[in-house]
N, C-alpha and C positions, 0 to 999 in steps of 0.2 A: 803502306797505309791501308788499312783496313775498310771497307767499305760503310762502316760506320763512322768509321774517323774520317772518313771524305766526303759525308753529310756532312758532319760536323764544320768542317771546316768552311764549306760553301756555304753554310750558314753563317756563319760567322763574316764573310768578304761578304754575303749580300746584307746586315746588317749595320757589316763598318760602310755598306757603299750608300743607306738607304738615308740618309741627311743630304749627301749630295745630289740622288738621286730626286727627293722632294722639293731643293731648291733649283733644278730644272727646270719645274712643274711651275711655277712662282713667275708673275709677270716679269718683265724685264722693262726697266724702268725708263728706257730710250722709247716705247710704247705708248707706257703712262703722258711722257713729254710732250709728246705730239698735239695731246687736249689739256693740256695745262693750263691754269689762269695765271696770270701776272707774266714773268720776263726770267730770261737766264744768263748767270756771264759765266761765260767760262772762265773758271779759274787756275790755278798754278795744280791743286788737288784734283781738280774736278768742273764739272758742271755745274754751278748750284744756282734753283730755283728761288724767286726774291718777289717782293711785292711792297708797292707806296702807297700808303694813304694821307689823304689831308692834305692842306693846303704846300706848296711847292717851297713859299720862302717862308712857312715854320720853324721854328725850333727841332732837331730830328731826334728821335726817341728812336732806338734798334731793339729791336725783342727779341729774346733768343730762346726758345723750346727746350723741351725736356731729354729724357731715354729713349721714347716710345711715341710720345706724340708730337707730331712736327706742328708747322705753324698755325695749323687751322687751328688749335687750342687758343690762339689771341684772337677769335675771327670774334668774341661778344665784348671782349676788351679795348679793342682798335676803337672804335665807337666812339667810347669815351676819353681815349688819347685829341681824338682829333677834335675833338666837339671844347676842349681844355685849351687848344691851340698848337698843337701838335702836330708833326708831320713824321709818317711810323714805317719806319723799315721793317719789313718780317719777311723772315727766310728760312730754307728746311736744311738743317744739316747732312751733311754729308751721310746717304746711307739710310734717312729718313724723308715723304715727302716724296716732291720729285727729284731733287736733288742724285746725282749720282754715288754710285760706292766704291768711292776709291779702296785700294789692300792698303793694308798696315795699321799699327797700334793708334787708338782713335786717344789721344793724350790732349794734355792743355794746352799743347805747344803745336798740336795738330788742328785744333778746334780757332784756336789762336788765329793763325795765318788762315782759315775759311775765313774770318770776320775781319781779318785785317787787308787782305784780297778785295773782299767785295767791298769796304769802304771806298780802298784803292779804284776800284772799278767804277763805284759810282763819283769819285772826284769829291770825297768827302774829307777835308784837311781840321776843320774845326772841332771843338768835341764835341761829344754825344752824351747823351744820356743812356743808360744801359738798364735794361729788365730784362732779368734774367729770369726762370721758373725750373724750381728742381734744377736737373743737371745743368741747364740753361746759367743758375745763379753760377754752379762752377766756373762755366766759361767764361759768363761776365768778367770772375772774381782772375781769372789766370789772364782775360784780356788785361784789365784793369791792373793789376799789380807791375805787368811786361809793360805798356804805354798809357799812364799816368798822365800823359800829358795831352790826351787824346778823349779821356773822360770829363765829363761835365756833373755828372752823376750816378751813381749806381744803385740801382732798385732791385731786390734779392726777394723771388717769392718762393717760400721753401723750398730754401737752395741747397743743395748737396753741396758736400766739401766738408760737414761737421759731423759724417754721422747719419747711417739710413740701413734701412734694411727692404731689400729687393726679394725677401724670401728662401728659401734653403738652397733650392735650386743654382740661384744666381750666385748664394754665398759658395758654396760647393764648387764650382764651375771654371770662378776667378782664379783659383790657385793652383789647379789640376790641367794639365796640357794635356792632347789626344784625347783622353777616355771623357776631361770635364766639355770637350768641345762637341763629341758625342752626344751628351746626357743632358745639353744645352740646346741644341738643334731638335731633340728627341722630344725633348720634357717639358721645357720653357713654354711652347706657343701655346699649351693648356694650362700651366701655368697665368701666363697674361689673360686669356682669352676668358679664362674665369675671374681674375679680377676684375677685367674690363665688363661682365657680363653683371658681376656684383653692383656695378654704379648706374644698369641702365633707368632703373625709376627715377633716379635724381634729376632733380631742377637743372637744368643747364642751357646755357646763352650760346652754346653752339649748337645749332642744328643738327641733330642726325651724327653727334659724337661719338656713339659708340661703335655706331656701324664703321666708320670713316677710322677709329684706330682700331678693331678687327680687319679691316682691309688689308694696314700695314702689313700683318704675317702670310700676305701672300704679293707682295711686292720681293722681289730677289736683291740681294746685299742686305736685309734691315737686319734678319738675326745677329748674320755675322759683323753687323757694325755696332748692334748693341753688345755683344758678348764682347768685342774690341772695348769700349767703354767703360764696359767693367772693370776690364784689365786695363785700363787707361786710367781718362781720370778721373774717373770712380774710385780708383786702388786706394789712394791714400788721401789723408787730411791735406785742409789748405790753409794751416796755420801758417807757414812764412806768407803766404799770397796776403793772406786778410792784415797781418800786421805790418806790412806794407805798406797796402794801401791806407790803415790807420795812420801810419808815417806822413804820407802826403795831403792828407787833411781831406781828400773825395767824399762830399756828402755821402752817406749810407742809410738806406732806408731797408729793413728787415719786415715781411709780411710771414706769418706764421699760420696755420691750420692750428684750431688746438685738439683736432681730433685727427691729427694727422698721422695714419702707424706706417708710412711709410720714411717720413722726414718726422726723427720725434722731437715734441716742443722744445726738448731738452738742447737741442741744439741752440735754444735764444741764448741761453747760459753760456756757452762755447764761446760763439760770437760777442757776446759781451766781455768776456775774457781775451780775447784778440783783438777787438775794436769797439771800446765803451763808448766813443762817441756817437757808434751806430744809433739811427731813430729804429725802436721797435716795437710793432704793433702786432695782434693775434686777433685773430675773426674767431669767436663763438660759435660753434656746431658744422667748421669744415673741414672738410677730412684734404688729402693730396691734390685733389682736384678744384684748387678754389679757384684756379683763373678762372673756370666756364660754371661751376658752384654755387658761388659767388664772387658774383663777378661785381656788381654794385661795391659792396663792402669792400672789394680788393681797390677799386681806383679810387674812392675815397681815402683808405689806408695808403695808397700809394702817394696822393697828392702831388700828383707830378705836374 
């Protein structure tokens, strides 16, 4: 080899090595755990971080987060759960939050068992009401479809499962092994960090939300659990799930953004074609972010 070609080359192994090398640098989330709010059970996955509000013998409401933003995104919405007569479970998923990151494909049937664990865990046999948000709705939708008889309701606020666009990157990414896994660790966190930096003027019931989901990209597991996702259940439609659950008659309530380009409204259409009985409503001037957006307009739309 030529003394050029062996530049070349160690350029190339310190490039393939520099993803790994930056998620090194990245906090390690056993850290994070140590000052944590709320409680954690260890579960059959993993560790995952959990939090109650409202009164004890409520009715119990579980919210389940999105791709990117774990539960702090419900912290202006709880409020109004609990103040309705609510008693609200919220949790970070696996690889989000504090929550730990387990390996392997982050699927419906992996997301599934996190939620059906920690029911487990907290002794919860009756059913629940479910609000889901963006990816969150998937889960809801893939819990719901698998244990029907465990739901009391399902609340979907621009939920994935019909249709989204994550941006080129992401789309790129999902179908390409090695080189898409590279160019995802590489590309991605400037990717997010500018659309998160895009919403920092807006109105929002979370505190200090955008700093808190820039934080995530330096938490260790999040990339690689969101790019899992992608490739999970993200992949595909949830058209057998939703008709399903149309099957077994589960209230459905649908909350929409109608400026939403990440989840487009077009999805109402989809879902109404899979489940006409769904209730579905659309907030005027919100974009992806209407849980902390508008958050007023969502728990009214919600009616729970």
């Amino acid at each position: 080899m030529t003394l050029a070609g062996g530049v070349l080359a160690l350029a190339a192994l310190g490039a393939a090595a520099l993803p790994a090398w930056r998620e090194t640098r990245r906090q390690d989330v056993a850290r994070l755990q140590t000052n944590a709010p709320g409680q954690f059970a260890d579960l059959s996955q993993g560790r995952t971080h959990y939090q109650w509000s409202g009164p004890e013998e409520a009715p119990i409401v579980v919210c389940v987060h999105g791709l990117t933003t774990p539960s702090f995104v419900w912290n202006g919405l709880i409020p109004h759960l609990t103040a309705a007569g609510a008693r609200v479970l919220s949790y970070d998923l696996y690889g989000r939050g504090f929550s730990d990151a387990p390996p392997g494909r982050q699927t419906g049937a992996f997301f599934t068992r996190q939620l059906s664990d920690l029911l487990a865990h907290e002794g919860i046999d009756a059913p629940v009401t479910l609000v889901g948000y963006s990816m969150g709705g998937a889960i809801v939708t893939c819990f719901a479809a698998a244990h029907p008889d465990r739901v009391h309701r399902l609340a979907l606020v621009a939920p994935a499962g019909m249709g989204h666009d994550l941006g080129p990157i992401a789309r790129f990414t999902t179908g390409v092994p090695v080189l898409g896994d590279w160019l995802f660790h590489m590309v991605y966190p400037r990717q997010l960090r500018a659309g998160i930096a895009a919403e920092r003027a807006l109105p929002s019931s979370v505190q200090g939300i955008t700093d808190l989901q820039m934080a995530q990209l330096d938490r260790r597991g999040f990339l690689r659990s969101v790019l899992s996702s992608l490739r999970g259940i993200l992949h595909a439609p949830l058209e057998a799930e939703h008709r399903k659950i149309a099957g077994t008659g589960i209230p459905v309530t649908a909350v929409w953004g109608r400026e939403d380009k990440v989840i487009p409204l077009g999805a109402l259409h989809t879902l109404a074609r899979w489940n006409p009985a769904a209730r579905q409503e659309v907030i005027d001037g919100a974009g992806h972010g209407l849980t902390y957006t508008h958050t007023d307009q969502l728990a009214r739309a919600l009616d729970l």
